[in-house]
C-alpha positions in Angstrom: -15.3 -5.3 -13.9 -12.0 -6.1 -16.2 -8.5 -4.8 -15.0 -8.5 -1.8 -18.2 -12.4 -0.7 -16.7 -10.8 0.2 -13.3 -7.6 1.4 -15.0 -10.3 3.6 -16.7 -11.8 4.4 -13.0 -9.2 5.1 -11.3 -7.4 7.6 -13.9 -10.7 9.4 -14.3 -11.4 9.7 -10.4 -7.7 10.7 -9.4 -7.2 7.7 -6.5 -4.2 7.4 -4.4 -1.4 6.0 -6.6 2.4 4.8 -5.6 4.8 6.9 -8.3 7.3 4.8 -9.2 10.9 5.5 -10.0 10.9 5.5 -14.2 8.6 8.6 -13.9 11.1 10.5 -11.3 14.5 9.3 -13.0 13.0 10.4 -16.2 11.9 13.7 -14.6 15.7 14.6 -13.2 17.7 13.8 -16.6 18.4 16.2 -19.3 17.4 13.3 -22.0 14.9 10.5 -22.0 12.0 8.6 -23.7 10.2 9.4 -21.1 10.8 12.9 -20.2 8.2 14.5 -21.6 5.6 12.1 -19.9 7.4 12.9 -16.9 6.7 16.6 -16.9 3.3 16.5 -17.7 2.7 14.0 -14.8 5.1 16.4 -12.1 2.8 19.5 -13.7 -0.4 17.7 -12.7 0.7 16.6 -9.4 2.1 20.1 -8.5 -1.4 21.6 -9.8 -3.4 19.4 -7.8 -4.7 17.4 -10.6 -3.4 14.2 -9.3 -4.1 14.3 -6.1 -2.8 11.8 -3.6 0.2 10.3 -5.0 2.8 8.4 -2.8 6.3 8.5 -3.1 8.1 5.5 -1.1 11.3 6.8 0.4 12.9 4.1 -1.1 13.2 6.0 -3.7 16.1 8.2 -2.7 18.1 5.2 -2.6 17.7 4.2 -5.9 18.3 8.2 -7.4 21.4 7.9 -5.4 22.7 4.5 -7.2 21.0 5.9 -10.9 23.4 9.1 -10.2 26.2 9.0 -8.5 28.2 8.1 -11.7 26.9 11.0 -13.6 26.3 14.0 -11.0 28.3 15.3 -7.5 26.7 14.2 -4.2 25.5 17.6 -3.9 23.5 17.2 -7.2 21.7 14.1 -5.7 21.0 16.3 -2.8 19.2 19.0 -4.8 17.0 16.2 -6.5 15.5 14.5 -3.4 15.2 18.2 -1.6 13.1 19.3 -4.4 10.9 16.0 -4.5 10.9 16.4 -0.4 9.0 19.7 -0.9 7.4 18.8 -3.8 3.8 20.1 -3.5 1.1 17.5 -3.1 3.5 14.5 -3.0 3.2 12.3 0.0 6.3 10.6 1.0 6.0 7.2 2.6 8.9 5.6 4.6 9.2 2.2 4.1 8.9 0.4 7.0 10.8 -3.1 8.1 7.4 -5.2 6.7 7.5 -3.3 3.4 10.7 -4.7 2.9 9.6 -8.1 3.9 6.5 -8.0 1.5 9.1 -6.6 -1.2 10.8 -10.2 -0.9 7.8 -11.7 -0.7 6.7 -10.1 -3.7 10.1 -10.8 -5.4 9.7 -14.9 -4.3 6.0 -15.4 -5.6 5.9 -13.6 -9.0 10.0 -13.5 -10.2 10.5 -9.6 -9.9 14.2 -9.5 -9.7 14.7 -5.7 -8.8 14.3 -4.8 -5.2 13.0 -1.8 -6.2 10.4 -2.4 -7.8 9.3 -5.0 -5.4 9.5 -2.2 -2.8 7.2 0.1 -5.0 4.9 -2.3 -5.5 4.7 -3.4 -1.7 4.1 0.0 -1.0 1.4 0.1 -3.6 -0.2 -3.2 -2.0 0.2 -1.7 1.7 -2.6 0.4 3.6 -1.1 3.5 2.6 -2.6 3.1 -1.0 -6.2 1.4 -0.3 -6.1 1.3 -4.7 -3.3 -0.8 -5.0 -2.7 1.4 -8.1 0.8 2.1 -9.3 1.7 4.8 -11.6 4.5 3.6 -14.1 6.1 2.1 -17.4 7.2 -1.1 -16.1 5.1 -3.9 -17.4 6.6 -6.0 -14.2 3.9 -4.4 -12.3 1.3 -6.2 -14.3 2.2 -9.6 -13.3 1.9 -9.0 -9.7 -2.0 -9.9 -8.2 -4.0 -7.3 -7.2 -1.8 -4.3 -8.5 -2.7 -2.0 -11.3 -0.2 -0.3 -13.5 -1.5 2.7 -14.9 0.8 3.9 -17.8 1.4 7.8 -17.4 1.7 8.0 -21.1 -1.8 7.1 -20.6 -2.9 10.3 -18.7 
């Protein structure tokens, strides 16, 4: 089966995908190419049309350094409250090996954000048997065994 068939498969049977961070950033600003995207994606999630979707705590780190230049702390607060209670997102806590395989991941195939070597250990870790990854960022594509599905795609 070729990488776009399971793309296909996986979109059209709603497996468990990683969210990554483009999709939530876009989400929180008041402007962005991919805000629109982003809303459509948070609307099916919180109606249960995309069911199973992690969000790597890892993530609150990163809102925090996107932010702090442009919003108070208690701003950033209000974000990652509303994404803990987020209906029918599953937060993940990345554990001491995720951040191992994030290096890893960073060594073997040149990603140079830790970020997104996080997300996409995450998205190779038990906690997503699809190794599917929900985002923009073509870096994903690179990396064996992952699949990048493109929201704007959805």
């Amino acid at each position: 089966m070729l990488k776009d068939d399971i793309k296909t498969q996986k979109m059209e049977d709603k497996s468990i995908m990683v969210i990554e961070s483009d999709l939530i950033i876009a989400y929180f600003k008041k402007s962005d190419w991919l805000k629109q995207t982003a809303e459509h994606i948070f609307d099916k999630i919180e109606q249960g049309e995309l069911k199973n979707i992690i969000l790597p705590t890892e993530v609150f780190h990163e809102l925090y350094y996107v932010f702090r230049d442009y919003v108070d702390i208690s701003t950033i607060q209000k974000i990652e409250a509303y994404l803990i209670s987020f209906k029918n997102l599953k937060l993940v806590t990345v554990s001491a090996e995720t951040y191992l395989s994030a290096l890893t991941i960073m060594n073997l195939y040149n990603v140079t954000s830790i970020f997104d070597a996080i997300y996409a250990a995450v998205a190779l870790s038990p906690e997503n048997p699809d190794y599917t990854i929900l985002s923009t960022d073509r870096v994903y594509d690179k990396i064996e065994n992952l699949i990048r599905i493109d929201p704007r795609d959805i």
